[in-house]
C-alpha positions as CSV (number, residue, x, y, z in Angstrom):
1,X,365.5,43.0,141.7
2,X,362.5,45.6,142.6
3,X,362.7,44.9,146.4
4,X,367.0,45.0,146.5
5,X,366.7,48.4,145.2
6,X,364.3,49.4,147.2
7,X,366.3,48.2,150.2
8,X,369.8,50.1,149.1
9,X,367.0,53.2,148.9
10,X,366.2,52.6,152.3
11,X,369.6,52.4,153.1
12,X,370.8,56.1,152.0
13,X,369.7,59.3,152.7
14,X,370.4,62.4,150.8
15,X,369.5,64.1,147.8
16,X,369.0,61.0,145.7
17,X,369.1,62.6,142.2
18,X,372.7,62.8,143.3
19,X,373.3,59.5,144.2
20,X,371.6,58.6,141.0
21,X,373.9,61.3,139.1
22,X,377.1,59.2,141.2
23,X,375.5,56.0,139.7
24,X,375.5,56.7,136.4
25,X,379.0,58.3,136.6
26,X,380.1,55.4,137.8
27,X,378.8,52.9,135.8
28,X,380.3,55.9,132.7
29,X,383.6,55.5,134.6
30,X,383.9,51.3,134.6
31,X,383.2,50.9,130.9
32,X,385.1,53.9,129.5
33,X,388.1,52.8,132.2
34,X,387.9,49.1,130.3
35,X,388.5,50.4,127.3
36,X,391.1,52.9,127.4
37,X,393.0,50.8,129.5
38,X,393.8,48.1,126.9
39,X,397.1,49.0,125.5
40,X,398.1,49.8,128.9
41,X,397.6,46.4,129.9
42,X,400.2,45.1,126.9
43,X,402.5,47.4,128.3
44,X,402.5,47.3,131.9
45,X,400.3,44.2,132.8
46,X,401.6,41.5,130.7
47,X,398.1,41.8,128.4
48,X,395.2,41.2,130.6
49,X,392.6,43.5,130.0
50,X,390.7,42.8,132.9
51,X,393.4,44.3,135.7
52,X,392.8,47.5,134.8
53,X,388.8,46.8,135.1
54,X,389.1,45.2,138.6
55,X,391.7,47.5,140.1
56,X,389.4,50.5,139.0
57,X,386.3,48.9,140.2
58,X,387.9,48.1,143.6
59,X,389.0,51.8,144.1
60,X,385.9,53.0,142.4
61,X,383.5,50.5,145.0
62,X,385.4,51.9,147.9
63,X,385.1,55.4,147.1
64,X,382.0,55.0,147.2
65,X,382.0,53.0,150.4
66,X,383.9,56.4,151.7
67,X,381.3,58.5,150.5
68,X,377.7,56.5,152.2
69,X,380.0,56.8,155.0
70,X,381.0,60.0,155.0
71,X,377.2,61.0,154.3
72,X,376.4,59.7,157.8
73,X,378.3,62.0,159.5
74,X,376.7,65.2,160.6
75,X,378.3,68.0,158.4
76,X,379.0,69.9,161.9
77,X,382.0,67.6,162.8
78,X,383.2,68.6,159.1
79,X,384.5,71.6,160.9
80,X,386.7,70.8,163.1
81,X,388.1,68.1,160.7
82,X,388.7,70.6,158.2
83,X,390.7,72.8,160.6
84,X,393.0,69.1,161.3
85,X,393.7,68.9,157.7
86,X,394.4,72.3,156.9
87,X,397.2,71.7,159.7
88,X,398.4,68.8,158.1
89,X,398.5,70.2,154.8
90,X,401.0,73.0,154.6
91,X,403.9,70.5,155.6
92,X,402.7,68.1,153.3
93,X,402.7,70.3,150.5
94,X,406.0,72.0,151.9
95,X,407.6,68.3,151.6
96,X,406.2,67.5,148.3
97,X,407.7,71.0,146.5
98,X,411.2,69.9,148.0
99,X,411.3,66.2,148.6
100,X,409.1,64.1,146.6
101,X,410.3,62.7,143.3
102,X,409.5,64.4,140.0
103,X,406.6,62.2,138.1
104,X,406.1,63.5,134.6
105,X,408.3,66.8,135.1
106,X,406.0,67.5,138.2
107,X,406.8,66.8,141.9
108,X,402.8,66.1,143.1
109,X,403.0,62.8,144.6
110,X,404.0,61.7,148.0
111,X,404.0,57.8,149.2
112,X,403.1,57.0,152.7
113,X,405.0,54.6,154.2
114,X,404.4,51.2,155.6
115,X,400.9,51.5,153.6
116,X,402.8,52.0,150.0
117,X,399.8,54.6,149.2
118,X,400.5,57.4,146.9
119,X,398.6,60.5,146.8
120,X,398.8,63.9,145.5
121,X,399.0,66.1,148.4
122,X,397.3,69.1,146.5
123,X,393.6,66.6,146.5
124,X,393.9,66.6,150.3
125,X,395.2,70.8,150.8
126,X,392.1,71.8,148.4
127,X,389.4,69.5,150.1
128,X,390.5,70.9,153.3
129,X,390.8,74.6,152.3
130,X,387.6,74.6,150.9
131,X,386.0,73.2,154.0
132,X,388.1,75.6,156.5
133,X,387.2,78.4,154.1
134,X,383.5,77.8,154.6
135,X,384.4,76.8,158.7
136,X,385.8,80.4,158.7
137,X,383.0,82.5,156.9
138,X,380.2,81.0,158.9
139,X,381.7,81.9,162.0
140,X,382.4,85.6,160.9
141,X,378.4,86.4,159.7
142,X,378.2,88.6,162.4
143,X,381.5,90.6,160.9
144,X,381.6,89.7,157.7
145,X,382.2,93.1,156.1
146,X,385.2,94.0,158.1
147,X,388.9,93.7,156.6
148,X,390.7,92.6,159.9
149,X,388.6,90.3,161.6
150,X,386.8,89.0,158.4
151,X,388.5,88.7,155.3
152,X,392.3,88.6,156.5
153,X,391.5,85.4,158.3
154,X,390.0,84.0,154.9
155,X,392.4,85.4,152.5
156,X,395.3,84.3,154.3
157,X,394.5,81.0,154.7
158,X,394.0,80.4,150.7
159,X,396.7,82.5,149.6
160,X,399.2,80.1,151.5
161,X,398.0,76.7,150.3
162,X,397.6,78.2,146.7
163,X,401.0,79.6,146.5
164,X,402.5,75.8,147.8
165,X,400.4,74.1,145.2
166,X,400.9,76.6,142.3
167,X,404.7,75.7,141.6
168,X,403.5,72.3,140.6
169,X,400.2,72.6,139.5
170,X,399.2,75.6,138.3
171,X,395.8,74.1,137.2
172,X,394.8,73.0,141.1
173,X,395.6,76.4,142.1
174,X,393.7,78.6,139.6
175,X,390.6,76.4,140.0
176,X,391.2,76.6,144.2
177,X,391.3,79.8,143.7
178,X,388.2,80.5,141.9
179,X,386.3,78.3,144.6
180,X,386.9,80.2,146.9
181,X,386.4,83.6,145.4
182,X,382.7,82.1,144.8
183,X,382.6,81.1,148.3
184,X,383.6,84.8,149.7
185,X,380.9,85.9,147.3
186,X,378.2,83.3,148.7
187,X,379.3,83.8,152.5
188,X,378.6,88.3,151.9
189,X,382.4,89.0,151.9
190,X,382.5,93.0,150.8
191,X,382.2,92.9,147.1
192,X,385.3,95.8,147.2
193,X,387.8,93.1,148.8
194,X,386.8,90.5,146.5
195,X,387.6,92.4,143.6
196,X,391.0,93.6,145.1
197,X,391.5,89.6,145.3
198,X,390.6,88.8,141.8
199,X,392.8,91.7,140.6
200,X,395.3,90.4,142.1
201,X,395.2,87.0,141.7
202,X,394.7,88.6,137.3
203,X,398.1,90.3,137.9
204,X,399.5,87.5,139.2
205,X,398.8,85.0,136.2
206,X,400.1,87.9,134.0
207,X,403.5,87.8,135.9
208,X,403.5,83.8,135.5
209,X,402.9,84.2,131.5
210,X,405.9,86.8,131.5
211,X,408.1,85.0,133.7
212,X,407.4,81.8,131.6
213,X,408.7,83.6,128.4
214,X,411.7,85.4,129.8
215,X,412.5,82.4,131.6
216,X,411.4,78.9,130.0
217,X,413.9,76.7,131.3
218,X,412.9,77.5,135.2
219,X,411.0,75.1,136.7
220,X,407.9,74.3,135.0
221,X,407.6,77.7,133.8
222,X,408.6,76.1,130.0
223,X,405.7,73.9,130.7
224,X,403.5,76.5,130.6
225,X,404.9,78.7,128.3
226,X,404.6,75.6,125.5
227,X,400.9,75.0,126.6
228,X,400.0,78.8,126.2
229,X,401.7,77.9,122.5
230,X,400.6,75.3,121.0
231,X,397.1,76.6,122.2
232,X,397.1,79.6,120.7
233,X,398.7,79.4,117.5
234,X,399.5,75.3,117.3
235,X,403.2,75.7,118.0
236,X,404.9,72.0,117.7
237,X,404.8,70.4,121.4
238,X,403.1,67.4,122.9
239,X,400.2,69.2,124.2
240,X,399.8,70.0,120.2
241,X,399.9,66.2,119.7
242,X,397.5,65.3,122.4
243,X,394.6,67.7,121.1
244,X,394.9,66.9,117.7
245,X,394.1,62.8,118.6
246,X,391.6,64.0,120.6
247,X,390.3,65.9,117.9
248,X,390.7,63.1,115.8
249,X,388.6,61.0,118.3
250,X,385.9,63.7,118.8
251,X,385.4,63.1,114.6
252,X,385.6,59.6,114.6
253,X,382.5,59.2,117.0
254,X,380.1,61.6,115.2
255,X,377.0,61.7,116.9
256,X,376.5,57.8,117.8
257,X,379.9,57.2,118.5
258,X,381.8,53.9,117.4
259,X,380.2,51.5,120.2
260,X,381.6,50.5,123.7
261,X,385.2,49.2,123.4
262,X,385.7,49.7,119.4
263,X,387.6,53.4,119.9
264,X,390.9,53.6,118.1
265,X,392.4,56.7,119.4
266,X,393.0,55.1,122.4
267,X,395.7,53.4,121.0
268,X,397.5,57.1,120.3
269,X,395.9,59.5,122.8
270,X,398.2,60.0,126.2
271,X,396.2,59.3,129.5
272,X,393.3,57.9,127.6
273,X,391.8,56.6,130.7
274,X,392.9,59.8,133.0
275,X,393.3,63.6,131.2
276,X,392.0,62.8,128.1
277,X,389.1,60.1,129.0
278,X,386.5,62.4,127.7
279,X,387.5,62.0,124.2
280,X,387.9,58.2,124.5
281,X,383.6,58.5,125.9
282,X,382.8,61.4,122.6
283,X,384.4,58.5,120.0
284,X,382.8,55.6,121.5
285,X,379.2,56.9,122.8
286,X,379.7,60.1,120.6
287,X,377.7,63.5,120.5
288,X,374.8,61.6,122.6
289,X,377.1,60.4,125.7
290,X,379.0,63.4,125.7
291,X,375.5,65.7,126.1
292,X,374.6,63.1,128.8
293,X,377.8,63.7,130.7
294,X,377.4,67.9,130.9
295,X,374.1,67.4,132.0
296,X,374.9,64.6,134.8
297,X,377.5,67.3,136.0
298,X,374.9,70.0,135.5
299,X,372.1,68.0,137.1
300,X,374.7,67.6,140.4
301,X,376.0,71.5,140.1
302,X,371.6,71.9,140.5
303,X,371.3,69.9,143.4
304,X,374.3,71.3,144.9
305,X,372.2,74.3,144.9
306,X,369.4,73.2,146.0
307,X,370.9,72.4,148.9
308,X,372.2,75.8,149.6
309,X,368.7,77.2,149.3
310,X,367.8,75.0,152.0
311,X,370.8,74.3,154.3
312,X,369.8,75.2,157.7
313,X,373.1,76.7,158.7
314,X,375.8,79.2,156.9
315,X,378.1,76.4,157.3
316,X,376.4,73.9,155.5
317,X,375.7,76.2,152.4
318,X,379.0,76.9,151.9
319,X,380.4,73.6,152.6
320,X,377.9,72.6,149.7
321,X,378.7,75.1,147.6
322,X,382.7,75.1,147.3
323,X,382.9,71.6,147.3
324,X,380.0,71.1,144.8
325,X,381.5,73.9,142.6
326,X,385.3,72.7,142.8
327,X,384.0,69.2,141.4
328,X,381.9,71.0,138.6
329,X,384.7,73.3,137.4
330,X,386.9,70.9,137.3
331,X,385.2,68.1,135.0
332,X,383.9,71.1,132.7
333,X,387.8,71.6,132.2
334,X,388.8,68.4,131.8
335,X,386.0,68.6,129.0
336,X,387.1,71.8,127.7
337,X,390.6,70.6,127.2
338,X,389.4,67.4,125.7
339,X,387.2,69.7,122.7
340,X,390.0,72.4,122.6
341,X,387.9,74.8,124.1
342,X,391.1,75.3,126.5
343,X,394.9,74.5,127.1
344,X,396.1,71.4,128.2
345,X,395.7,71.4,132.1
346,X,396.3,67.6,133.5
347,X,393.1,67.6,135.8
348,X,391.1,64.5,135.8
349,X,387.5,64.2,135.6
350,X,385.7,64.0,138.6
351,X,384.7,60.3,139.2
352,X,385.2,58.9,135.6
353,X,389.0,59.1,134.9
354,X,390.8,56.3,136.9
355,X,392.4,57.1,139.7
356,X,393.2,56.3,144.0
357,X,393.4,58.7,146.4
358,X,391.7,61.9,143.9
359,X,388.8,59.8,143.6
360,X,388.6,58.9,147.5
361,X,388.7,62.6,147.7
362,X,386.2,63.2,145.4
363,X,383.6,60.4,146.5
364,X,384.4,62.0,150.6
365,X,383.6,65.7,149.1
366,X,380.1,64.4,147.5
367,X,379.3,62.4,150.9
368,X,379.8,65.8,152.8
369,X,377.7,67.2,150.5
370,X,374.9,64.0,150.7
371,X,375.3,65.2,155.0
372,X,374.2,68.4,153.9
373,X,370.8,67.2,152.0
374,X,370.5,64.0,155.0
375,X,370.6,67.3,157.5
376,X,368.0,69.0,155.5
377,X,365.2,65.8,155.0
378,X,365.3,64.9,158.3
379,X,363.5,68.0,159.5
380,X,361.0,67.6,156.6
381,X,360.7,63.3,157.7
382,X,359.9,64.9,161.3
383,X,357.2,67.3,160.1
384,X,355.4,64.5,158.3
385,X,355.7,61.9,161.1
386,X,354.1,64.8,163.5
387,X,351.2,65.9,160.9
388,X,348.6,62.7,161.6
389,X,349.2,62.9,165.2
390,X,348.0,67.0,164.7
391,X,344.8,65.4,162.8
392,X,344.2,63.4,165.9
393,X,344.2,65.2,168.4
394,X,341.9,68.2,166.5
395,X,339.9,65.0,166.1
396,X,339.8,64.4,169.6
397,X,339.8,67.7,170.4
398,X,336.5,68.4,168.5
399,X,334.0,65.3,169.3
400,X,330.8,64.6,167.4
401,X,328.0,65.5,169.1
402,X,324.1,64.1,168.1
């Protein structure tokens, strides 16, 4: 057992607290998936449990496939991909606002022919924005203070991908948003246009909120108004609904929890095994596993900067960072909405929740990173390889004489 470890050791490189934060996750996300997934199975796969378990272990096994794959790559070539996808982005998310079908009151999801995939086209505009923002800020160092030739060519870039995914997903676009406000912060963007950008990205929500009042039955606009409700003073909705059974959950598990498998809320919580998957792990593993899951997420937000402490180029920093950060902010969310700590958003948690293409997304975003860290040891491997050889030749160099 001792020697198969050591050989799937030898077989990676990167930082390995996170592949070691990615295999606990994992192993997190395969018994918390079995168990929500239960009355699912009655309803959709004719009562066997174990679908559910296989299909998520499949997706899960190949995601992670995607990302030791992904690692191997040198994070350079991440730059010119990132300015491919960006590309094929806008039209995607163009189609998906006017074509796709609505799932859920929401038109995210597209199906690629032939292939029978389907995939939320916001996953692959924010994993390519965030990568193309960081392509674009490493290249404009030299410049990085001026308006024309340094921050229009970020801004503009994120402004259009956030505006096509806000329609639909408000959620995606506040937390794409914030990224890459960090990331302008991290790559020396002047403080003064940053702050014009956060201003107006406030004033913007507060036009949303008003717009969502005076007009609740545009779009998703009544969506959002009754989130905002039942949020902050309990108004009658199914977001109401949802948080109170994950309340009830959360007070079921206590500080032990209930055991692996014996949660009941499952049975009466929406998206068990998806939105609201945290509260399924607080009943069953209970105060204890919850802790354990912030700090997994905290132990990889660590790393993550780590890494941009010692990424030999701009690029690789920021690439870290904004992927590394969207991840993080987005499963302390999915927790926050879980507790109650914030409104119902419909983001997933980041390699637990079940999921296809988001968690393919997710596992490629935490190989780029694992590039970054490979990039960073192999200098480090070199220097060590190179240090006996100095010994011998000072040896050599300096005989004994009698």
């Amino acid at each position: 057992m001792s020697e198969s470890i050591q050989y799937v050791f030898n077989r990676v490189r990167g930082d390995r607290y996170i592949w070691l934060v990615v295999f606990l996750l994992s192993v997190f996300s395969i018994l918390a998936v079995y168990s929500s997934t239960e009355t699912l199975a009655y309803k959709s796969a004719g009562g066997n449990t174990e679908y559910y378990l296989v299909k998520h272990s499949v997706i899960l096994l190949f995601g992670i496939v995607l990302m030791y794959l992904s690692h191997l790559i040198p994070y350079r070539y991440y730059s010119r991909i990132a300015q491919i996808l960006l590309w094929l982005s806008v039209p995607a998310l163009l189609y998906t606002m006017f074509l796709a079908p609505e799932v859920n009151d929401a038109s995210r999801w597209i199906t690629l022919p032939v292939i029978n995939l389907t995939f939320q086209t916001s996953d692959l505009a924010r994993f390519a924005l965030i990568m193309y923002t960081a392509r674009v800020l490493s290249k404009k160092q030299d410049k990085v203070h001026s308006f024309k030739e340094a921050f229009v060519p970020v801004i503009l870039p994120i402004a259009i991908i956030c505006a096509l995914i806000l329609p639909e997903n408000l959620s995606t676009a506040s937390v794409l948003f914030f990224t890459c406000i960090v990331l302008m912060f991290v790559g020396r963007v002047n403080f003064k246009y940053i702050a014009l950008t956060i201003l107006a990205g406030m004033v913007l929500i507060s036009v949303i909120i008003a717009m969502a009042y005076a007009f609740p039955n545009v779009g998703r606009l009544g969506t959002w108004k009754a989130r905002v409700d039942s949020f902050v003073d309990g108004g009658d909705s199914d977001d109401l609904y949802q948080t109170n059974q994950a309340k009830i959950a959360i007070a079921k598990g206590g500080v032990l929890g209930v055991g692996p498998g014996n949660s009941t809320q499952k049975e009466f919580l929406p998206y068990p095994y998806a939105d609201f998957i945290f509260a399924t792990i607080l009943e069953e593993y209970g105060l204890v596993g919850g802790l354990i899951m912030i700090f997994l997420y905290l132990t990889f937000l660590y790393r993550c900067i780590r890494i941009v402490l010692k990424a030999p180029t701009s690029f690789g920093a920021l690439l870290a960072v904004g992927l590394g950060l969207s991840l993080c902010i987005q499963a302390f969310i999915n927790m926050g909405v879980a507790v109650h700590l914030l409104p119902t958003t419909g983001l997933t948690l980041p390699l637990v929740s079940m999921g296809g293409t988001s968690l393919w997304f997710t596992s490629i975003s935490i190989g780029i990173i694992l590039s970054v860290s490979r990039e960073i040891e192999m200098p480090e491997e070199l220097e060590e390889e190179e240090e006996p050889a100095a010994e011998i030749e000072e040896t050599d160099s300096n005989p004994v004489t009698t």
